[in-house]
MIKOLLO-455912 format. One record per atom (N, C-alpha, C): residue in three letters; x, y negated, z negated. Coordinates in steps of 0.2 Angstrom, whole numbers, padded with zeros to 4 digits, always signed. Layout:
REM residues N
ALAXYZ
...
This chain:
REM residues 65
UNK+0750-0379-0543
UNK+0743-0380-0544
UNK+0742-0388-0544
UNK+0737-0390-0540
UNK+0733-0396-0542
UNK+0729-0400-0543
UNK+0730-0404-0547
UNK+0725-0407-0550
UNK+0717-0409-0548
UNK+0713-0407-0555
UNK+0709-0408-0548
UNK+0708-0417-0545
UNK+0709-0420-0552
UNK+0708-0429-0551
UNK+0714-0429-0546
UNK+0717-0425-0545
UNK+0724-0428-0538
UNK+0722-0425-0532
UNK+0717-0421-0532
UNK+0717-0417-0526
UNK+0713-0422-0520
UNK+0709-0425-0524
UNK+0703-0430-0521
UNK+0707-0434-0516
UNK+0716-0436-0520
UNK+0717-0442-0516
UNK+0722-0438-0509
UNK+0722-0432-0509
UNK+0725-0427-0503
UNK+0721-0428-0499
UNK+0717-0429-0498
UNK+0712-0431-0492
UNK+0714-0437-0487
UNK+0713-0434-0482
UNK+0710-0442-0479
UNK+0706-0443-0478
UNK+0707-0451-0478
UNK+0701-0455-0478
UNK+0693-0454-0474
UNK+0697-0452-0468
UNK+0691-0451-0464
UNK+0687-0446-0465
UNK+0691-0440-0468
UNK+0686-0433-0470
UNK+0682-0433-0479
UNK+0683-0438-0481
UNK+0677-0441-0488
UNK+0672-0445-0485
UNK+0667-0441-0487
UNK+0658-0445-0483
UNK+0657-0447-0489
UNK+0656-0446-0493
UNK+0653-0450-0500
UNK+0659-0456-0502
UNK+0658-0462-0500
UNK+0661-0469-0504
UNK+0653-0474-0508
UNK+0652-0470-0512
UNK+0647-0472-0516
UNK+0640-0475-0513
UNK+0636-0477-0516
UNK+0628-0480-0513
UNK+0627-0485-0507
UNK+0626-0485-0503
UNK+0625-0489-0499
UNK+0618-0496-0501
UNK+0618-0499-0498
UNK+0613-0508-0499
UNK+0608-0503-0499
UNK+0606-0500-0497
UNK+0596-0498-0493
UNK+0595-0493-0500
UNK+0600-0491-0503
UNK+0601-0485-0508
UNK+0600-0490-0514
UNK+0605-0496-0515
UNK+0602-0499-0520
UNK+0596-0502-0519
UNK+0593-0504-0515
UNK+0586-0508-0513
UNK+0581-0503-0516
UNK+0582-0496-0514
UNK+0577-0495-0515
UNK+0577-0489-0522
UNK+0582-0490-0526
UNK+0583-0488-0533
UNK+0579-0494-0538
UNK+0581-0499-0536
UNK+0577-0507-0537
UNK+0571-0506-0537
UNK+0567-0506-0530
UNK+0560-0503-0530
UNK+0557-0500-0536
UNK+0560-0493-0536
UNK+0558-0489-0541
UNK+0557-0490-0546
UNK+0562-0494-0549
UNK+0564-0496-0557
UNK+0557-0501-0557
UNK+0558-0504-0551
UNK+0552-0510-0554
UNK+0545-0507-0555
UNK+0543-0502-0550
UNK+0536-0497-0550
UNK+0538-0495-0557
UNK+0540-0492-0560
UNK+0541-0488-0566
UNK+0538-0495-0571
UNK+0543-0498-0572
UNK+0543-0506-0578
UNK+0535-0507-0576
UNK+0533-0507-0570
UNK+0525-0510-0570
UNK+0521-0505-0573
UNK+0521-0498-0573
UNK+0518-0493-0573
UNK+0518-0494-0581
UNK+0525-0492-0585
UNK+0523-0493-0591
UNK+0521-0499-0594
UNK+0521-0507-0591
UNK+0521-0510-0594
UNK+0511-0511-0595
UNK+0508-0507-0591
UNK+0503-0506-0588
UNK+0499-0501-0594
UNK+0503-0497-0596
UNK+0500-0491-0602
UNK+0502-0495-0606
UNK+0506-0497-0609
UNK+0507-0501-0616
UNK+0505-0506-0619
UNK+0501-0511-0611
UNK+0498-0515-0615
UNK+0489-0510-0614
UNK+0487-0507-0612
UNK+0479-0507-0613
UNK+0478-0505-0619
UNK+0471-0505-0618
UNK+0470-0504-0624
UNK+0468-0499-0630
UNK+0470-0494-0624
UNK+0469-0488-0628
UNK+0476-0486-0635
UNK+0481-0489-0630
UNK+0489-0488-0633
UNK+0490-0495-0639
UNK+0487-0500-0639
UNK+0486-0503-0642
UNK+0484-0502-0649
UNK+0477-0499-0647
UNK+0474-0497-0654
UNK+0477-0493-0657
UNK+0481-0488-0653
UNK+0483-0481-0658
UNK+0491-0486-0662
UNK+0494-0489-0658
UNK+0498-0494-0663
UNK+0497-0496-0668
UNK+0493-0499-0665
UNK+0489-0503-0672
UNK+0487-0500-0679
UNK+0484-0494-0676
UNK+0483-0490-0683
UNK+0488-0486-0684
UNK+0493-0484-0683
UNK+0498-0479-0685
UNK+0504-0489-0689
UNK+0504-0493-0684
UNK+0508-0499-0692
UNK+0502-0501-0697
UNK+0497-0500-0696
UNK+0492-0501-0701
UNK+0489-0494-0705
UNK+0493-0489-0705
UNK+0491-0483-0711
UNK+0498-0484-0714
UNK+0504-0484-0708
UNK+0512-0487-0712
UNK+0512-0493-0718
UNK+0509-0498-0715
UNK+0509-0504-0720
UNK+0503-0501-0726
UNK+0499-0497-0727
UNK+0493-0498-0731
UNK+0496-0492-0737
UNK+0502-0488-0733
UNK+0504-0481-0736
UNK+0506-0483-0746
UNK+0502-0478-0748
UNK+0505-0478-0756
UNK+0510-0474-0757
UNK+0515-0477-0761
UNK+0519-0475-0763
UNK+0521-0471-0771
């Protein structure tokens, strides 16, 4: 029986199509991430998400104990 972690190296080389991401895969993972960072940095600061902040640390700080 073999392993599965040894089996991978029984191949050759030429018959494994996956050797990880290529440049155009990273570029456009990048992209993403950055549309994402805009998107929410975009909801967190307006002001609807603001205010509800605002009042959720301000009923926190005003809280009786």
């Amino acid at each position: 029986m073999v392993r599965a972690g040894r089996a991978r190296w029984l191949w050759p080389r030429r018959l494994r199509t996956d050797s990880g991401m290529a440049t155009s895969e990273y570029a456009v993972a990048t992209i993403a991430a950055c549309a994402l960072a805009a998107v929410l940095y975009k909801v967190v600061t307006s002001a609807t998400v603001s205010n509800a902040l605002q009042s959720v640390i301000g009923k926190a700080l005003n809280a009786q104990i």
